[in-house]
C-alpha positions in Angstrom: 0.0 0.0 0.0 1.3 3.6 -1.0 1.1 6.1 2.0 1.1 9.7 0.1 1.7 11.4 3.3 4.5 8.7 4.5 7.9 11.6 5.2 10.7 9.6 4.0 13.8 12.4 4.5 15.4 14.7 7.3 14.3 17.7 5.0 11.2 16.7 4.1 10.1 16.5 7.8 10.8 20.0 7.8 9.1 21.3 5.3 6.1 19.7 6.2 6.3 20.9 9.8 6.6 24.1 8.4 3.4 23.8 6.4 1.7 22.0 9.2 2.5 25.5 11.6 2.2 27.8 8.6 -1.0 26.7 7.1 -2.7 24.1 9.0 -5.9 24.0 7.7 -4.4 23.4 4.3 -1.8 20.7 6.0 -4.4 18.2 7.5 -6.5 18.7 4.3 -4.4 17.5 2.0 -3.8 14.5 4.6 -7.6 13.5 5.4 -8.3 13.3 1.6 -6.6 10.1 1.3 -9.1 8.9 3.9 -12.6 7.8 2.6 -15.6 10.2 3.3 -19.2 10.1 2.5 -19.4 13.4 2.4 -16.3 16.1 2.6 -16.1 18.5 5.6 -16.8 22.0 4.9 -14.5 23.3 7.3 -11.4 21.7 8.0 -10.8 23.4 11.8 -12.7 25.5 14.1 -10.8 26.1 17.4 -11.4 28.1 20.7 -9.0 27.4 23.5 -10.3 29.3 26.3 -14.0 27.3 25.6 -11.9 24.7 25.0 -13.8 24.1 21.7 -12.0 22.0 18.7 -13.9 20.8 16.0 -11.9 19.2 12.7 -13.3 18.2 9.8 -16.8 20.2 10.5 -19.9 18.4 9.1 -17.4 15.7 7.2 -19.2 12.3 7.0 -17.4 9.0 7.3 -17.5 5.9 9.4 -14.1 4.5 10.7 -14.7 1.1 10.3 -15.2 1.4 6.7 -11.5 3.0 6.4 -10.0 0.7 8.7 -12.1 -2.9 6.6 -14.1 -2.3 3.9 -11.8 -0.1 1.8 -9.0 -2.5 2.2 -10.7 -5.3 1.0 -12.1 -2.9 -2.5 -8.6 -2.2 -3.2 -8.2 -6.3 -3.2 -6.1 -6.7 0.3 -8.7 -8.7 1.6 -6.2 -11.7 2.2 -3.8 -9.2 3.9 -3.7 -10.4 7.9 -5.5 -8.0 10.0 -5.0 -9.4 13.5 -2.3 -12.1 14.2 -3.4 -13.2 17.8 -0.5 -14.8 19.8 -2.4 -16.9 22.8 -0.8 -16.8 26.7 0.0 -20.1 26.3 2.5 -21.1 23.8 1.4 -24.4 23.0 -2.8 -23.2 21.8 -2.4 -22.4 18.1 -1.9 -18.7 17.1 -5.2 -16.9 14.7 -4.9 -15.0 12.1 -7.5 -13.2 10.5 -7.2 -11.7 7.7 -9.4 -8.1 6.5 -12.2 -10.3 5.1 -12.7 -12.1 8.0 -12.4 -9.3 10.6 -14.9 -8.0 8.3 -17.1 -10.4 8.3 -16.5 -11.1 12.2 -17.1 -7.2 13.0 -20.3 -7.6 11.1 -21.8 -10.8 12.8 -21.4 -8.4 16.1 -22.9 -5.2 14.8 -25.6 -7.5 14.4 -25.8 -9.2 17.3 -25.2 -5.9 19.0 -28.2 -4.5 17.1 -30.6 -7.3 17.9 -29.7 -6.5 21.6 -31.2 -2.7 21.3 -27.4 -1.0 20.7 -28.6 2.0 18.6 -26.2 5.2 17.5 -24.9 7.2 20.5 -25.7 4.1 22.6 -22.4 3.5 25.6 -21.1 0.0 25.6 -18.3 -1.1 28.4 -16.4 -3.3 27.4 -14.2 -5.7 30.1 -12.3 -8.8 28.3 -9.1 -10.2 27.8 -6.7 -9.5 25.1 -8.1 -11.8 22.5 -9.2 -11.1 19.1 -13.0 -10.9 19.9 -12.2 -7.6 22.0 -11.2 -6.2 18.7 -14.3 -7.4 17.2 -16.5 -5.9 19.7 -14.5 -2.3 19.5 -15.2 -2.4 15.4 -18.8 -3.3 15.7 -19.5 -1.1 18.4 -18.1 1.6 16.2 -19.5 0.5 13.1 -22.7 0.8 14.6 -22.2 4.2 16.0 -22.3 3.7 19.3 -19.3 4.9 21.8 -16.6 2.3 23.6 -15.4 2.6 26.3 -13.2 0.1 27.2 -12.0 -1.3 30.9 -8.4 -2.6 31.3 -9.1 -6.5 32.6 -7.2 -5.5 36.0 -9.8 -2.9 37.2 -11.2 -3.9 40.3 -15.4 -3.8 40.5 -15.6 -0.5 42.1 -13.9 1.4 39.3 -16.4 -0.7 36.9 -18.8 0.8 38.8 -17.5 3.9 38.8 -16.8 4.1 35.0 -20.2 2.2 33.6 -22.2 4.7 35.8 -19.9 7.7 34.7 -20.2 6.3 30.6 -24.2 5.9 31.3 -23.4 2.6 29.9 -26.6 0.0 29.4 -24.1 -2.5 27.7 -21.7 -4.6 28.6 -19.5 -7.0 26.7 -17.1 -9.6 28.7 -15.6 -12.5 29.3 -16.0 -15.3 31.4 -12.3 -15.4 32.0 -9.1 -14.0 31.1 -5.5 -15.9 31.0 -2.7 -13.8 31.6 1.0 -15.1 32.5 0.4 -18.3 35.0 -3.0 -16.7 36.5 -6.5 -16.9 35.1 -8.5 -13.7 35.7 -12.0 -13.8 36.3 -13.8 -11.5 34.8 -17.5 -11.9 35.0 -17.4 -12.4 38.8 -16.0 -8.7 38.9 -18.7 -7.8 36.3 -21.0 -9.3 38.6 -19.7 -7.7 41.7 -19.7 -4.4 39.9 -23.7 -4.1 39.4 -23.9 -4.0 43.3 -22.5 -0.4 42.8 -23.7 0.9 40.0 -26.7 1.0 37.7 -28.8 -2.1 36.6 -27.5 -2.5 32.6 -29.8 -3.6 29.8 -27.4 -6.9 28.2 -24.2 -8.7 29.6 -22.8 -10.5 26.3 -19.8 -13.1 27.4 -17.1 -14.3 25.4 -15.9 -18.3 26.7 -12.5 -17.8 26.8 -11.3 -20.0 29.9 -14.8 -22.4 30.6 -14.9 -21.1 33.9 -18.8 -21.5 35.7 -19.8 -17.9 35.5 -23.4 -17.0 36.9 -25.3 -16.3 34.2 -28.9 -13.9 34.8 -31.4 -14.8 32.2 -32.8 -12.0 30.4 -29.7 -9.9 31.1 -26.6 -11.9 30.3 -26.2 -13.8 27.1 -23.3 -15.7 25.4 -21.7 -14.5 23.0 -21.4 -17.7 20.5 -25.1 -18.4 20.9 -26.1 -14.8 19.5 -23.3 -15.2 16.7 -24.7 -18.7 15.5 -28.3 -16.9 15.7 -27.0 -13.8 13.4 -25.4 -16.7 11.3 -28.2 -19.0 11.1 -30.1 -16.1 9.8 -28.2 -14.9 7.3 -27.8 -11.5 8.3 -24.3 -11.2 7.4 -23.8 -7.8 6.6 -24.3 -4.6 8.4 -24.3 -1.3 6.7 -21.9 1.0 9.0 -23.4 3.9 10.1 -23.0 7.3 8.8 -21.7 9.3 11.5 -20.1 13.1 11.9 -16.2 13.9 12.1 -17.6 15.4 15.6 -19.1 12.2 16.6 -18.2 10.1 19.6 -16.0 7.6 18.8 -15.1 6.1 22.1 -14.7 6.9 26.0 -11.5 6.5 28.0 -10.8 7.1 31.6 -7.5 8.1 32.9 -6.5 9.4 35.8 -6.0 12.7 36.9 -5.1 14.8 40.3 -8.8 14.9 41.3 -10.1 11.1 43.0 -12.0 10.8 40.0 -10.8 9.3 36.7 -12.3 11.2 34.2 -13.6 9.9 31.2 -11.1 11.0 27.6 -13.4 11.9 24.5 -12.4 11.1 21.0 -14.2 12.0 17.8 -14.2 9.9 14.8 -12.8 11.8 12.0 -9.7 13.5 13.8 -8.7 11.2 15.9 -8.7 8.5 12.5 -6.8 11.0 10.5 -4.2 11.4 13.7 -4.0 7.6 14.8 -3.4 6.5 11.5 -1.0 9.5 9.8 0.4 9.3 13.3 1.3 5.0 12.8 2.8 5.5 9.2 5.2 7.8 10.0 6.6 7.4 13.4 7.0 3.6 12.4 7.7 4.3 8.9 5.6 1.2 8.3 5.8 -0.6 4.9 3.3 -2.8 3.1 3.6 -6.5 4.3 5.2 -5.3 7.7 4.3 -7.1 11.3 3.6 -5.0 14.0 4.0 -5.5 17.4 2.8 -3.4 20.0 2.7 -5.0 23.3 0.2 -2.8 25.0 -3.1 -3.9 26.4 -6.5 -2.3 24.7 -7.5 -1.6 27.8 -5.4 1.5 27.2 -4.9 4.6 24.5 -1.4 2.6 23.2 -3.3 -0.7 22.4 -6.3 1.5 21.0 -4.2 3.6 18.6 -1.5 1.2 17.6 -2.9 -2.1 17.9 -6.2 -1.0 16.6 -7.3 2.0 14.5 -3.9 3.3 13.5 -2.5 0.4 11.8 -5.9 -1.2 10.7 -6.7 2.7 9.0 -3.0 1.5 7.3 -4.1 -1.8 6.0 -1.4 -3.3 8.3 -0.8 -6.6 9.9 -0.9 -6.0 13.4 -0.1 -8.5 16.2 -1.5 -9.0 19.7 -0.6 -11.1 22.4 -2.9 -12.5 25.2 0.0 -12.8 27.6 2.8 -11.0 29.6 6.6 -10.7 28.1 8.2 -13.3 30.7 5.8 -16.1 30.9 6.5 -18.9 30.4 9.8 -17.2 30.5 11.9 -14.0 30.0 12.4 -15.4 26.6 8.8 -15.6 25.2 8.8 -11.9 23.6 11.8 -13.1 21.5 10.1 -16.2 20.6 7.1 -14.6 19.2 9.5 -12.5 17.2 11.0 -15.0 15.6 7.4 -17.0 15.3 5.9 -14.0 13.0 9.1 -12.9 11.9 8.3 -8.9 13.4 9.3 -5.9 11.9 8.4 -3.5 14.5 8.4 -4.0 18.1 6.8 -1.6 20.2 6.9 -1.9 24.2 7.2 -0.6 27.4 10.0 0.8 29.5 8.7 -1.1 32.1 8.6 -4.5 30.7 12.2 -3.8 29.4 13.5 -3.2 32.8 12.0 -6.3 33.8 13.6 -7.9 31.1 17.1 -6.9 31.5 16.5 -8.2 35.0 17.2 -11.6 33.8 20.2 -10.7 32.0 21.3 -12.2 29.2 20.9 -15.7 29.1 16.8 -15.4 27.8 18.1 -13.9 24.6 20.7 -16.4 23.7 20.6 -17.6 20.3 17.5 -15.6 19.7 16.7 -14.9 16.2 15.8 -10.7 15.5 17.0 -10.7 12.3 13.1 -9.8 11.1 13.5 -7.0 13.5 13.6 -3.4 11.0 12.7 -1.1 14.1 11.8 -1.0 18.0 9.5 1.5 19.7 9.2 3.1 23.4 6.4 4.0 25.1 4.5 5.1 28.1 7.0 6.5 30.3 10.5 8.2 29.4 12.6 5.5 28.9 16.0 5.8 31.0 19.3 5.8 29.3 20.8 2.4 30.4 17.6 0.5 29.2 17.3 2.4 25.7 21.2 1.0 25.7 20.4 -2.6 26.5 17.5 -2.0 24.3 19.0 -1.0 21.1 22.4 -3.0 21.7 20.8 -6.7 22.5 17.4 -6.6 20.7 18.5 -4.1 18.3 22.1 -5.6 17.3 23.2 -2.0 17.5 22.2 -1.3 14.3 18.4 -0.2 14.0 16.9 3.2 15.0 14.1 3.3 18.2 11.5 5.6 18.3 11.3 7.0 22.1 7.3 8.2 21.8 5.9 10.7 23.5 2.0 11.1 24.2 -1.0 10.5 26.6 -4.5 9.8 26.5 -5.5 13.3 26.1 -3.5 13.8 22.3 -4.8 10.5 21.1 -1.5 9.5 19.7 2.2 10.3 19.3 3.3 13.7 19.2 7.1 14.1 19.4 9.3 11.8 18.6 11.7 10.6 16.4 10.6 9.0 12.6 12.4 5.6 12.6 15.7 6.7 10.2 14.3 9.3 9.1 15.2 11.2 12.2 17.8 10.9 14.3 17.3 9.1 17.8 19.1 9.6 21.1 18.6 8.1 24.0 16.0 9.4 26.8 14.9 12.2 24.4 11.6 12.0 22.6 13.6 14.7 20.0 11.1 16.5 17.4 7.2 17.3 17.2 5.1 15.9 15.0 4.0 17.8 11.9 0.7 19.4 13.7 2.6 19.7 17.3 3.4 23.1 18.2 5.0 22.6 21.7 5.8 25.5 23.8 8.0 25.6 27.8 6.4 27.8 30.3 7.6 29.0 33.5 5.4 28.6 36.6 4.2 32.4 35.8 2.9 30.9 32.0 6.2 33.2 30.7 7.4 31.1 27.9 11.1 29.7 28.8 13.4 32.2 26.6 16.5 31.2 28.8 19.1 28.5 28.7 20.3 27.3 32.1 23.4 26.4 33.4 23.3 23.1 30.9 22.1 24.9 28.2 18.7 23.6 27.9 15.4 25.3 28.4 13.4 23.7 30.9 9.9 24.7 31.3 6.2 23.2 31.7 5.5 21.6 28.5 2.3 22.9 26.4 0.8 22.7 23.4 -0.3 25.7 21.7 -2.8 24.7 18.5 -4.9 22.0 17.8 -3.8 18.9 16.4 -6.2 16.7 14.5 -6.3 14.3 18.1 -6.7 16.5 20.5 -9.5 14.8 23.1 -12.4 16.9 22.6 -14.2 16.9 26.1 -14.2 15.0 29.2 -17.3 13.2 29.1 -20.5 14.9 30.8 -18.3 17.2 32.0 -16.7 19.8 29.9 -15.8 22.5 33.0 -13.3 19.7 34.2 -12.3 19.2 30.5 -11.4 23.1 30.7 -10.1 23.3 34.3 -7.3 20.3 33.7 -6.2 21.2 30.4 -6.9 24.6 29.7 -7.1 26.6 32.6 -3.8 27.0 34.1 -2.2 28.6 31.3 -4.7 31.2 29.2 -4.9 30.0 25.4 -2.5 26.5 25.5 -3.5 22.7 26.6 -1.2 21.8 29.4 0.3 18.2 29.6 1.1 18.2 32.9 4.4 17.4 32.0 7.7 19.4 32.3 10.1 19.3 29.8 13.8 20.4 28.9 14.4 21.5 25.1 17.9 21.9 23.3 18.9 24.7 20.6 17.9 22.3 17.8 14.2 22.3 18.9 14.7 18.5 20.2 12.6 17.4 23.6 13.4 15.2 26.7 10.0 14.6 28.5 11.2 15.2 32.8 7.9 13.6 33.8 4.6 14.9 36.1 4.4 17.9 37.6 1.2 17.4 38.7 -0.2 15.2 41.5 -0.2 12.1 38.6 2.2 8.8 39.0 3.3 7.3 36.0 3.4 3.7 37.2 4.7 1.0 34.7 3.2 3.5 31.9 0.0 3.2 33.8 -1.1 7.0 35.1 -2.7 6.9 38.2 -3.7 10.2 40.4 -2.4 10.8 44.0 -6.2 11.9 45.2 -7.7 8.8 43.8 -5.3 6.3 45.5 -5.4 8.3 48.8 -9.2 8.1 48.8 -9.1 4.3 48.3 -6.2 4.1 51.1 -8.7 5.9 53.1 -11.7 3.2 53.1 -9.7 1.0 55.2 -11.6 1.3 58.5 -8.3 1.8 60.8 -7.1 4.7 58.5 -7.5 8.5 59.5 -5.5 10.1 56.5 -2.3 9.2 54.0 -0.7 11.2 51.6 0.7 9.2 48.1 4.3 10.1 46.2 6.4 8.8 44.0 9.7 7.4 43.6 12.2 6.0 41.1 11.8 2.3 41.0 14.2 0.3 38.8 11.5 -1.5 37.0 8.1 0.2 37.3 10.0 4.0 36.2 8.0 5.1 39.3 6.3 3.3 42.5 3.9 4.4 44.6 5.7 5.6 48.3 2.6 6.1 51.3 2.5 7.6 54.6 -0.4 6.9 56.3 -2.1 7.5 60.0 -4.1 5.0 61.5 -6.5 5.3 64.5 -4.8 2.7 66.0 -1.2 1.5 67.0 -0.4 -0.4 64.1 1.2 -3.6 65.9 1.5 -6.1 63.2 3.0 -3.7 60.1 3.5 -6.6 57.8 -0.6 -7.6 58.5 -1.9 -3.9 57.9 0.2 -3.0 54.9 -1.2 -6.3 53.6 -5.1 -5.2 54.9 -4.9 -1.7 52.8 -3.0 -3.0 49.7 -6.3 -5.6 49.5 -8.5 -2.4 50.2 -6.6 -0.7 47.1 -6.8 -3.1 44.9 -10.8 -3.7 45.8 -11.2 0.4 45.0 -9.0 0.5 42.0 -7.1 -2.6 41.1 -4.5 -4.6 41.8 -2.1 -2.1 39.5 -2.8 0.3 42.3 -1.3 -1.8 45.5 1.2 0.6 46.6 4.9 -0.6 47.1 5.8 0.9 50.0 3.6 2.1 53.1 5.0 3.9 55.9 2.7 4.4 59.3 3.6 7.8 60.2 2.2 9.6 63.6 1.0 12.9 61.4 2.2 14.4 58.4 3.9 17.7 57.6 1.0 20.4 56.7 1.4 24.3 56.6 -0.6 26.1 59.2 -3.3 26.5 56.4 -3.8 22.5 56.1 -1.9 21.9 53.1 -0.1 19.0 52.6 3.9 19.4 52.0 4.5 16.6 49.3 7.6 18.0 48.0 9.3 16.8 51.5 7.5 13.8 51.4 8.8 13.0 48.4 12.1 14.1 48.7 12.1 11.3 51.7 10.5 8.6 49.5 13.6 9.3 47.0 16.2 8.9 49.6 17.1 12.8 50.1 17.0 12.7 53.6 19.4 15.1 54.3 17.9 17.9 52.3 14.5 17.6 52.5 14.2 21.9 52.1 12.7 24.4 54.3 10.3 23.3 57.2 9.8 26.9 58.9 6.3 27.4 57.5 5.0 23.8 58.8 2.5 23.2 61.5 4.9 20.9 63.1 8.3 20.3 61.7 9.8 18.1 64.1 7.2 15.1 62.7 9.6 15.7 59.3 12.1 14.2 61.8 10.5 11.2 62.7 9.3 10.5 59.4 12.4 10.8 58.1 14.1 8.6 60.4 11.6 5.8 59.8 11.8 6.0 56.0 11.2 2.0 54.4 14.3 1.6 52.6 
């Protein structure tokens, strides 16, 4: 397939950044129009920041599914693999389905989905394993028009609760089951436990995955292979896709942020296609015939974007695995590289960290010769694993993409083109054609001064609109405007800081908001201290962060009890099962310190900065403590810090 918007030199990344700054409007134009449309927008952006309003494409008709299956197969790549699915187990044969079949797969749904009363606009959860039908239940939902929103599989019930009554969800699709490493998830138990916080839903539909005995309530809950045979049986085979709006809802995604509740991400479905998908082909440089790789679960924006719409917009093959990287050993990631001969791997910083913990006997005699690129993402990835990276997997010898993005942007926006661009390790380097980043000072001053290094360092913002830009947070737009756009007048603020050389090139510092970035996972200080909280014997904590060699950043808390706390080891335990009932298992914090108070200004506040200065080990500088209530309980804290 020819990509005429692929950049394929230094100086042709230029000029189209320059055209992307200078004349936008003209820019994404000329992109989209290699899209299909029903009908061509008559205005490519309208844009208000201090709303925040940002509309792309205005009143252009398309539906997303139709660019990401049914064009594909009219061009005659309908025996191009779609979806190569790599079980948890490496011994249950591998699936591949190629364009046609996802096709007709995504079609047997939409119906099934219909015949259940799904109707345009219509909010369907949906909580399953990493398995092909989860990416069958995404394209029919959208090809349907109604919204997705999907649930990472490690979510505890309450935050299903939380999220399905947030969404005003009436659907839900699951599993009975989940396998992931040496542990079988269950997933419609939590489903189950879920509705006894949250609203009654119209339809369960569960997938078999594992055979588990799952309660099953008639007239709600129905299987999933029974309503496809019925579809099937009646020959119903293919669904028209709904027209829908560039404006349109295309799916719902919490996310964290420094407020207790996780807020639900709004993307549209023409931008965010055009983005996802111009986005994939040139960061990855993908060509025709390529495998794909991106290790990410759906259940967030990276498996959404590049395991999904992105590549599948591409006509790629993209693969996705059901397990974790070192089950049923460090060396399983390698093996399935050699199995589907991969051209681009795309993973975690996390999950290499844990891989060079085994050193370098799982990579022995492993074959990456298919290997044309490897990919970061998540998290800044630290110098010494971007070396281990590119030296063991990457035989020295083929470029990494370091990625910057979040939730918010809906896919990459800086980084490095794979050899097109230079890389360097632990900077995300250049924009995006559409990113116009910008460093502010505390004071929203934009950073005009080099420091003692020679960098500008500032809080990193974006000043225009790029074609994914989350539109709203759902049912909710003053919060949409108070975390994004509020702080500084006229710019969406990441919440990252960043540092920026004399040749325009980025390294992303991390949060400088109350947000942890936890194995690429973000999850907010208020939320985890409100879930801390529910434990009966706890009056208050306070939650920081703090290098961890594998995780990037773990989750350091101080915490009062009621009590005297006689068995540590038993109450640790006792709150981490609280956490992971509230929020999930991904949540448990890694280090819990019982403290007798906490060090508060006279006005109440909170002092985290010394907090976590003493999670980080600075214990000897921990700053000024004249303006605390009580700075001698710095002292005590400090000495007692869990090492």
């Amino acid at each position: 397939m020819f990509y005429p918007y692929l950049i394929q030199s230094e100086d042709e990344y230029r000029r189209h950044y320059r055209q992307s700054v200078e004349d936008p409007e003209g820019f994404w134009s000329g992109v989209a129009s290699h899209f299909h449309w029903r009908k061509k927008w008559d205005q490519v952006l309208n844009w208000n920041f201090e709303e925040p309003r940002v509309e792309w494409f205005v009143n252009g008709k398309l539906n997303i599914t139709e660019n990401c299956l049914d064009r594909h197969i009219k061009e005659g790549n309908g025996d191009v693999p779609a979806l190569i699915w790599e079980p948890n187990d490496p011994k249950e044969p591998h699936r591949v389905l190629t364009y046609r079949d996802l096709l007709q797969q995504v079609n047997l749904f939409a119906e099934v989905l219909r015949i259940q009363g799904v109707r345009k606009g219509d909010r369907i959860c949906i909580y399953m394993g990493m398995i092909p039908e989860l990416a069958v239940a995404i394209l029919a939902a959208a090809r349907i028009g109604a919204v997705h929103s999907v649930i990472f599989g490690g979510f505890s019930a309450q935050s299903i609760a939380d999220r399905v009554d947030d969404a005003g969800a009436e659907y839900i699709v699951t599993c009975d089951g989940a396998h992931r490493g040496s542990k079988e998830i269950p997933l419609k138990p939590v489903i189950d436990e879920a509705f006894a916080h949250c609203r009654e839903v119209k339809k369960v539909i569960v997938f078999q995955r594992t055979g588990a005995e799952v309660f099953m309530k008639p007239g709600r809950d129905v299987w999933w292979h029974d309503e496809m045979r019925k579809v099937e049986y009646s020959g119903q085979m293919q669904v028209d896709a709904e027209e829908m709006d560039a404006e349109d809802m295309l799916f719902i995604l919490y996310t964290s942020g420094s407020t207790g509740k996780p807020k639900g991400v709004v993307h549209t479905c023409g931008g965010y296609m055009v983005w996802a998908a111009y986005t994939f082909v040139n960061v990855f440089q993908y060509q025709s015939g390529e495998i794909h790789f991106c290790t990410a679960d759906i259940g967030w924006i990276t498996g959404h974007s590049y395991i999904l719409y992105g590549p599948l917009c591409a006509g790629a093959s993209s693969l996705m695995y059901e397990g974790v990287p070192t089950w049923p050993d460090a060396g399983r990631l390698w093996d399935i590289v050699k199995k589907h001969k991969v051209n681009i791997l795309y993973t975690a910083p996390t999950a290499i960290r844990s891989l060079m913990s085994f050193g370098l006997e799982p990579i022995k005699d492993k074959d990456f010769s298919s290997l044309r690129m490897l990919g970061s993402v998540g998290e800044p990835i630290n110098e010494e694993a971007w070396r281990w990276f590119y030296e063991n997997i990457g035989q020295s010898n083929i470029p990494i993409v370091d990625t910057w993005w979040q939730t918010e942007t809906g896919g990459i926006m800086i980084s490095n083109l794979a050899g097109v661009t230079p890389h360097r390790p632990g900077w995300a380097t250049l924009p995006l054609p559409g990113v116009q980043p910008v460093l502010l000072d505390d004071h929203g001053r934009e950073v005009l001064s080099k420091d003692e290094d020679g960098l500008y360092k500032g809080n990193l913002c974006i000043k225009a609109p790029w074609p994914g830009i989350l539109r709203t947070t759902y049912g909710d737009h003053e919060r949409c405007r108070l975390n994004y756009f509020e702080r500084f007048a006229g710019m969406y603020f990441t919440g990252d800081g960043a540092m920026r050389d004399e040749h325009g090139n980025f390294r992303i510092t991390g949060r400088v908001d109350d947000v942890l970035n936890v194995s690429g996972h973000r999850i907010g200080t208020a939320e985890l201290e409100n879930a801390i909280n529910m434990h009966h014997a706890v009056v208050e904590s306070a939650v920081v962060g703090y290098p961890h060699d594998v995780k990037g950043q773990g989750i350091y808390a101080y915490v009062i009890c009621a009590d005297v706390v006689e068995d540590h080891h038993a109450r640790r335990q006792e709150i981490s099962v609280t956490v992971s009932k509230m929020i999930g298992s991904i949540a448990r914090p890694d280090k819990i310190q019982f403290v007798q108070g906490l060090p508060k200004t006279r006005s109440g506040k909170i002092m985290r900065r010394i907090l976590r200065k003493i999670a980080e080990g600075e214990t000897d500088n921990v700053g000024d403590t004249t303006t605390l209530l009580d700075p001698l309980i710095v002292e005590e804290i400090r000495l007692n810090r869990i090492f």
